[in-house]
C-alpha positions as CSV (number, residue, x, y, z in Angstrom):
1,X,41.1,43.9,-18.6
2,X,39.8,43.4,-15.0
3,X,37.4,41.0,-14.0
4,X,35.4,44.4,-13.3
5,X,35.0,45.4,-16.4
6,X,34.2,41.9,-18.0
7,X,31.4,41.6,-15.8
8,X,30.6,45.1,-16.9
9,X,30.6,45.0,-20.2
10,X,28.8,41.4,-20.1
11,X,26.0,42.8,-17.5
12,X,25.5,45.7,-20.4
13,X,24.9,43.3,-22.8
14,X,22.3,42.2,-20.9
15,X,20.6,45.3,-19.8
16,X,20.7,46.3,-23.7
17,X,18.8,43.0,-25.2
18,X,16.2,44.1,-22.3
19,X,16.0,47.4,-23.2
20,X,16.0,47.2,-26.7
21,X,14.3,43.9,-27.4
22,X,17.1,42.7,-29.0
23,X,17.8,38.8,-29.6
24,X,19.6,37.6,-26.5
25,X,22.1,35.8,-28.4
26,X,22.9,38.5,-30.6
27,X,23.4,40.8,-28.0
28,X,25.8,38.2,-25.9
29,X,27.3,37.7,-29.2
30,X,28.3,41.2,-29.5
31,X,29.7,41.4,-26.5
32,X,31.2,38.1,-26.7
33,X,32.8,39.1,-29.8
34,X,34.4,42.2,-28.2
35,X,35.8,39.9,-25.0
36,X,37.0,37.4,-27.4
37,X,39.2,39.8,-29.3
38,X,40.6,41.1,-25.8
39,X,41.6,37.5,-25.4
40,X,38.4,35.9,-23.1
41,X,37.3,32.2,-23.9
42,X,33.6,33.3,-25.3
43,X,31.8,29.7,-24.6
44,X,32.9,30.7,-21.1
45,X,31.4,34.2,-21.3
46,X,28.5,32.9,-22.9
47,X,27.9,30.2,-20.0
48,X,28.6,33.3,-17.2
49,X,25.6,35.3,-18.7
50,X,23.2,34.6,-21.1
51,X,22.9,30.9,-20.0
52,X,22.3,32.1,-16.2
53,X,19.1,33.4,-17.9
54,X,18.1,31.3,-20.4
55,X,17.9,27.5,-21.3
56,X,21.6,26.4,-22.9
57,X,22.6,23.4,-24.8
58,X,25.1,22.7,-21.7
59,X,24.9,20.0,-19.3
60,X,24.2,22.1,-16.4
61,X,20.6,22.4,-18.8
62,X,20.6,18.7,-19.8
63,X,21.8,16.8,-17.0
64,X,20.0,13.6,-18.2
65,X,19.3,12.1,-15.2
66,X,18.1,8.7,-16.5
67,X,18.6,7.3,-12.5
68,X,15.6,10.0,-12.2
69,X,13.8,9.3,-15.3
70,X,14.0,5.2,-14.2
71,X,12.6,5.8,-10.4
72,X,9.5,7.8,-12.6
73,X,8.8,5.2,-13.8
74,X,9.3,2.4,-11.0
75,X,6.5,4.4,-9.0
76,X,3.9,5.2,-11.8
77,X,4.3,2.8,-14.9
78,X,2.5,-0.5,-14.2
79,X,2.1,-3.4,-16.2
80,X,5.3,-2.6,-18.5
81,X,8.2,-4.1,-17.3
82,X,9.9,-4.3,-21.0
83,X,9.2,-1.2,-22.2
84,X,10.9,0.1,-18.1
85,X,14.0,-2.0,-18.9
86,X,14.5,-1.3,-22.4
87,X,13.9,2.3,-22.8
88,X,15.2,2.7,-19.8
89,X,18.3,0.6,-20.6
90,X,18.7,2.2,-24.2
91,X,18.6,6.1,-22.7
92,X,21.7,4.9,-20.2
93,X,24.1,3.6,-22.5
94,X,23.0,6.8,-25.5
95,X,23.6,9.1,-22.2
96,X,26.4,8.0,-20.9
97,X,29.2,8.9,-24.3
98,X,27.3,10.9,-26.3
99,X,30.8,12.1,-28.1
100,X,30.9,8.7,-29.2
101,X,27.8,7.7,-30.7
102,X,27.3,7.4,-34.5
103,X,23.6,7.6,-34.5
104,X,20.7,9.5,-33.2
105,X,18.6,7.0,-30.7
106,X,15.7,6.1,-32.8
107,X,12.6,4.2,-30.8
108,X,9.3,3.1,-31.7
109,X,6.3,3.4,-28.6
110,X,3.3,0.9,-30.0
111,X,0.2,-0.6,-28.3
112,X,-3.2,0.2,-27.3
113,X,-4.3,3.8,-25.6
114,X,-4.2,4.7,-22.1
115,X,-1.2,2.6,-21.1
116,X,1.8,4.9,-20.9
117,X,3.4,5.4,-24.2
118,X,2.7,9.2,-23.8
119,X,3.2,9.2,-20.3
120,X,7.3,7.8,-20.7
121,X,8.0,10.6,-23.4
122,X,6.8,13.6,-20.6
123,X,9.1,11.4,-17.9
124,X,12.0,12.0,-20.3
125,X,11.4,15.5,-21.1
126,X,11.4,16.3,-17.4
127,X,14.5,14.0,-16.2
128,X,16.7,15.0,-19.3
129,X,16.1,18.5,-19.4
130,X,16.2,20.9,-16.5
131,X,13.3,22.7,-17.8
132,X,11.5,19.7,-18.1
133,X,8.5,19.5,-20.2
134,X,8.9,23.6,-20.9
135,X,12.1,23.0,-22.6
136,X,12.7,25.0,-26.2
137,X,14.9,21.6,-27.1
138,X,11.5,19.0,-26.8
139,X,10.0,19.3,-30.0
140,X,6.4,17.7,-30.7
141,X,4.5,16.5,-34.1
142,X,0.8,15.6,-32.9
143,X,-0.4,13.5,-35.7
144,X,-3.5,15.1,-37.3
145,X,-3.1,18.4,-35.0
146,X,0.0,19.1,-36.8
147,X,-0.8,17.9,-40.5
148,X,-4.7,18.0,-40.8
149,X,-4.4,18.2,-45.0
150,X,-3.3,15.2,-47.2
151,X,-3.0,17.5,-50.2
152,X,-0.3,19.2,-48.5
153,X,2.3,16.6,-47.5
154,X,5.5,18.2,-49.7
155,X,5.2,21.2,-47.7
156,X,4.9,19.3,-44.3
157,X,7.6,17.1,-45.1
158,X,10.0,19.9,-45.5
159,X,8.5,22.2,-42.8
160,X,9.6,18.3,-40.3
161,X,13.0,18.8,-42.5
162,X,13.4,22.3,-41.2
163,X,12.4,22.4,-38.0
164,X,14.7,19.5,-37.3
165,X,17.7,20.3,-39.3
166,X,17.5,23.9,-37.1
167,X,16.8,22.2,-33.8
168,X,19.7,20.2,-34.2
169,X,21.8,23.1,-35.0
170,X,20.6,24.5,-32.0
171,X,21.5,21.7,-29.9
172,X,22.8,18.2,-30.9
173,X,21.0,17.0,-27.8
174,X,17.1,17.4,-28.8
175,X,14.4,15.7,-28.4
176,X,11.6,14.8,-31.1
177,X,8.6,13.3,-30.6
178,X,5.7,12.3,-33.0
179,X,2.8,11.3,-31.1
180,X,0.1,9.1,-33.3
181,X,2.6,8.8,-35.9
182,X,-0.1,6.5,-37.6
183,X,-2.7,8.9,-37.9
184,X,-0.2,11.4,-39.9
185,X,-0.3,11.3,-43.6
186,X,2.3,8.6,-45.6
187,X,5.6,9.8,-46.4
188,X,6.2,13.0,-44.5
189,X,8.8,11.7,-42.3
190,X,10.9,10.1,-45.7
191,X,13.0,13.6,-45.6
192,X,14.7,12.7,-42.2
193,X,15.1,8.8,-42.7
194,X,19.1,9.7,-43.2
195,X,18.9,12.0,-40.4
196,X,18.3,9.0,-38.3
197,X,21.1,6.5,-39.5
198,X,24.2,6.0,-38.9
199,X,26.3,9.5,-39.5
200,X,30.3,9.5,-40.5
201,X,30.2,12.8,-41.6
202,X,29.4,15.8,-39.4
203,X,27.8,18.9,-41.3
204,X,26.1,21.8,-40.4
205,X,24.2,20.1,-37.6
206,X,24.6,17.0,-35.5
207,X,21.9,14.6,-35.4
208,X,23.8,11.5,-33.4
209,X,23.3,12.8,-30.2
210,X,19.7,12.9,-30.4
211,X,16.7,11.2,-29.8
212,X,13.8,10.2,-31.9
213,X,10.0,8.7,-30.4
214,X,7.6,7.9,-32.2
215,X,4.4,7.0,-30.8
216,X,1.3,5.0,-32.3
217,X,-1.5,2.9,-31.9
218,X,0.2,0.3,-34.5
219,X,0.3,-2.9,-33.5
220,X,-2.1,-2.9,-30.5
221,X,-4.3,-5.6,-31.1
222,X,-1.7,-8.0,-32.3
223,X,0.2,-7.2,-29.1
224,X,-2.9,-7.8,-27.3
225,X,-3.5,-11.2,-29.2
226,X,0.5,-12.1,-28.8
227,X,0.4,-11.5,-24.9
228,X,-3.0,-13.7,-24.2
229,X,-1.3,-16.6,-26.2
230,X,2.0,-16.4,-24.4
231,X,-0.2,-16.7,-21.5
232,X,-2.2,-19.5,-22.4
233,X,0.9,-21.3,-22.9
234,X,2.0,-20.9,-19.6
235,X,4.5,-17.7,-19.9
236,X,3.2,-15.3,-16.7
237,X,3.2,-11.7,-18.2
238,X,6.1,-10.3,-16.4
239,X,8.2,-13.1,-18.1
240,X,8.1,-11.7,-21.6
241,X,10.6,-10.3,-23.1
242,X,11.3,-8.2,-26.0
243,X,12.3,-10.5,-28.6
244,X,8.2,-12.1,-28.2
245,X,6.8,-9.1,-29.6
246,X,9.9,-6.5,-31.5
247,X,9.3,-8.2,-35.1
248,X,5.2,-8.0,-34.6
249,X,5.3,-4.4,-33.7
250,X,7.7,-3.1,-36.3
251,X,5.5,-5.8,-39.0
252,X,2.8,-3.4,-37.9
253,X,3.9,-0.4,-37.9
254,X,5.0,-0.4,-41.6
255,X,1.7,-2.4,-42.5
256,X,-0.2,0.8,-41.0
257,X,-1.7,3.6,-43.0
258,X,0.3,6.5,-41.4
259,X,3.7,8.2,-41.5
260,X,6.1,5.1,-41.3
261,X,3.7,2.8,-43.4
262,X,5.8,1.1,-46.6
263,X,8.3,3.8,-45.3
264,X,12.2,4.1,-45.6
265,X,12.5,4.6,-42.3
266,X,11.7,1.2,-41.1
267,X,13.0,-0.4,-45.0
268,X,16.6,1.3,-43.9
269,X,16.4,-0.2,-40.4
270,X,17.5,3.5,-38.3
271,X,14.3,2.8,-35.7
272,X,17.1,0.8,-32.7
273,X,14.1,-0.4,-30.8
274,X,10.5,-1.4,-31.4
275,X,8.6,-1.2,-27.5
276,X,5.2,-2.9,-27.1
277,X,3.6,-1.7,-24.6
278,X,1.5,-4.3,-23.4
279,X,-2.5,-3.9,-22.3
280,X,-3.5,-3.6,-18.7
281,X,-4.9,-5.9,-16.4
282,X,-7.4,-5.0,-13.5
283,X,-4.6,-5.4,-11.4
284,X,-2.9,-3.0,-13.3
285,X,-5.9,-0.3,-13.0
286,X,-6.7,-0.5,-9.9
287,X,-3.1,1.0,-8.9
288,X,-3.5,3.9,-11.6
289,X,-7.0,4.6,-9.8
290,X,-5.0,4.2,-6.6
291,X,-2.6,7.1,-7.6
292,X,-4.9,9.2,-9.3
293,X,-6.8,9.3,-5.9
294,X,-3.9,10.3,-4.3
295,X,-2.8,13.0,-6.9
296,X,-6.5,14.5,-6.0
297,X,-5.9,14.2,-2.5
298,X,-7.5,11.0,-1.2
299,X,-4.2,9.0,0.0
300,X,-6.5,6.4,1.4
301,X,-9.1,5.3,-0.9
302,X,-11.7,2.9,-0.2
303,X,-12.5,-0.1,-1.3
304,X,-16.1,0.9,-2.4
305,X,-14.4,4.1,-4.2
306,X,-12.2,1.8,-6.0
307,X,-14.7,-0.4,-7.1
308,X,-17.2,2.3,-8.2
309,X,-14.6,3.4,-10.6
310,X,-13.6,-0.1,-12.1
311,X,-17.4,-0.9,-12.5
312,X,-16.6,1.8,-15.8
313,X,-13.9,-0.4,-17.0
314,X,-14.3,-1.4,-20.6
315,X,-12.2,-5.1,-21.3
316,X,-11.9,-6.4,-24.8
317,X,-14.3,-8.8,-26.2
318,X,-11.7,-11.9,-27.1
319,X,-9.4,-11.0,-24.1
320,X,-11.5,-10.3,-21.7
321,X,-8.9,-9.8,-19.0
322,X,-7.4,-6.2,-20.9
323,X,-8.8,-3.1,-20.2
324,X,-9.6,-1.5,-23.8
325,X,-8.5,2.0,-22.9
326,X,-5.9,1.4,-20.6
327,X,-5.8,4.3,-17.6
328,X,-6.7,6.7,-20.5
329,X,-10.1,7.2,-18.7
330,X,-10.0,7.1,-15.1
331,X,-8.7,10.8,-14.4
332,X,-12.4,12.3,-14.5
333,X,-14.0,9.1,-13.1
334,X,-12.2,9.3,-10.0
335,X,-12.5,13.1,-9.8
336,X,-16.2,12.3,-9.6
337,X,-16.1,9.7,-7.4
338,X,-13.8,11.9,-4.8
339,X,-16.2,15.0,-5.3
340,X,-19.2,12.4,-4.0
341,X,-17.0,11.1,-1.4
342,X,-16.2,15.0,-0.3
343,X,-20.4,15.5,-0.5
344,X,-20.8,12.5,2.0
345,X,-22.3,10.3,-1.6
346,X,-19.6,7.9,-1.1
């Protein structure tokens, strides 16, 4: 068969799902099917149509550019130079032979609100997938959003079983993220615990090439408390490591009320890596109040527009230097203070 009539048979499988409504992959598939028996490779066919359309499990669609994902970061995560190093660090090496791993890459965002836990996970989505945040293979559990009803954990744990035992089969290389895993009700992550361990035997889906985040408030104070002592003692801040706070945060975590509390996932060890995120500084907010002025168009702030905003700053009562909410806050703050400045207030 020419490559005429390939194309033409593939490019009526396309006009037919249109037409018809059908399910794009079933309609490839047909058409696949029929190439395949005439001899054609159909992953190749597949890649040559329906992924020029839509998002594919290919690395054309997942190009994982961590080098991306790590300048992100450089320019608009301050104050966190271990969670920078370590995600960014554990993301290279799970990248870089994904045929070879064993195990999904499991991690564990803790500390206070406002200070870029949430911020990392959307800096992933858009340097690992080339949709970015709008990509079908990000999939997101939002705490009480996604399971309001404690009497009806059974059916949310196996609805979390489904979705991710089907993503995966969809493509190895998801992502999953549960945002304010403490705030979701006990046990209804147990039925993926060996989803996230160590796999020697591949089955209907592939979860070792994948990546886990879960995010919480766990652990936020006695980061807080652990960083200010360190401190005292004569460590600067951008001198801890790791190792000063992993055993605190997981301690935490599985202390907590929510999701992971006395779970299996942390009693079986799958969770690789336990990031605190550590609480801002002034120093800190100023430059998030610095970009956020930019990102509204003010490239040049000044210093009384800086300082009207900090004047909001809430700091903690027993460290007084850490801002309670992080740069949680400042986006409407500094939207008002720009509008004044545009008025001729400021």
């Amino acid at each position: 068969m020419s490559s005429f009539w390939v194309i033409l048979l593939c490019f009526f499988g396309i006009v037919v799902e249109l037409c018809l409504c059908l399910e794009p992959l079933t309609t490839i598939g047909l058409a696949g099917a029929t190439l395949t028996a005439l001899g054609y490779n159909y992953d190749t066919i597949k890649v040559n149509t329906y992924c020029r359309w839509y998002e594919c499990c290919i690395p054309d669609h997942v190009p994982a550019d961590i080098n991306h994902f790590k300048a992100e970061l450089e320019k608009s995560l301050f104050g966190q130079h271990i969670a920078l190093k370590v995600v960014t660090d554990a993301l290279f090496y799970h990248y870089s032979n994904p045929q070879k791993s064993s195990k999904p890459l499991v991690m564990s965002f803790q500390g206070t609100p406002g200070i870029g836990k949430t911020f990392i996970t959307n800096v992933m989505k858009s340097s690992i997938y080339k949709e970015g945040v709008d990509s079908k293979f990000v999939y997101k559990f939002h705490g009480r959003a996604s399971f309001p009803r404690e009497d009806m954990v059974s059916k949310y744990k196996q609805e979390v079983i489904d979705t991710v035992t089907s993503a995966l089969a969809a493509c190895p290389l998801s992502l999953f993220i549960f945002d304010e895993v403490d705030k979701m009700p006990m046990k209804i992550l147990e039925g993926i615990t060996m989803m996230l361990d160590h796999q020697h035997a591949k089955g209907k889906f592939d979860s070792t090439k994948a990546v886990f985040v879960f995010i919480s408030n766990a652990g936020g104070l006695e980061i807080s408390q652990q960083l200010a002592s360190l401190m005292r003692k004569g460590l600067t801040r951008e001198d801890t490591e790791l190792h000063h706070f992993e055993k605190l945060t997981e301690v935490s975590l599985y202390n907590s009320n929510g999701a992971l509390g006395k779970s299996g996932t942390i009693e079986n060890a799958v969770i690789d890596h336990f990031i605190p995120f550590l609480p801002l500084e002034q120093r800190h907010i100023q430059k998030c109040i610095e970009n956020e002025f930019k990102r509204v168009g003010i490239s040049e702030p000044t210093k009384e527009q800086i300082n009207e905003v900090l004047k909001d700053v809430t700091y903690e009562k027993e460290q007084t230097f850490f801002a309670v909410y992080g740069c949680k806050k400042l986006e409407k703050k500094v939207g008002l203070v720009a509008w004044q400045a545009r008025r001729g207030d400021l």
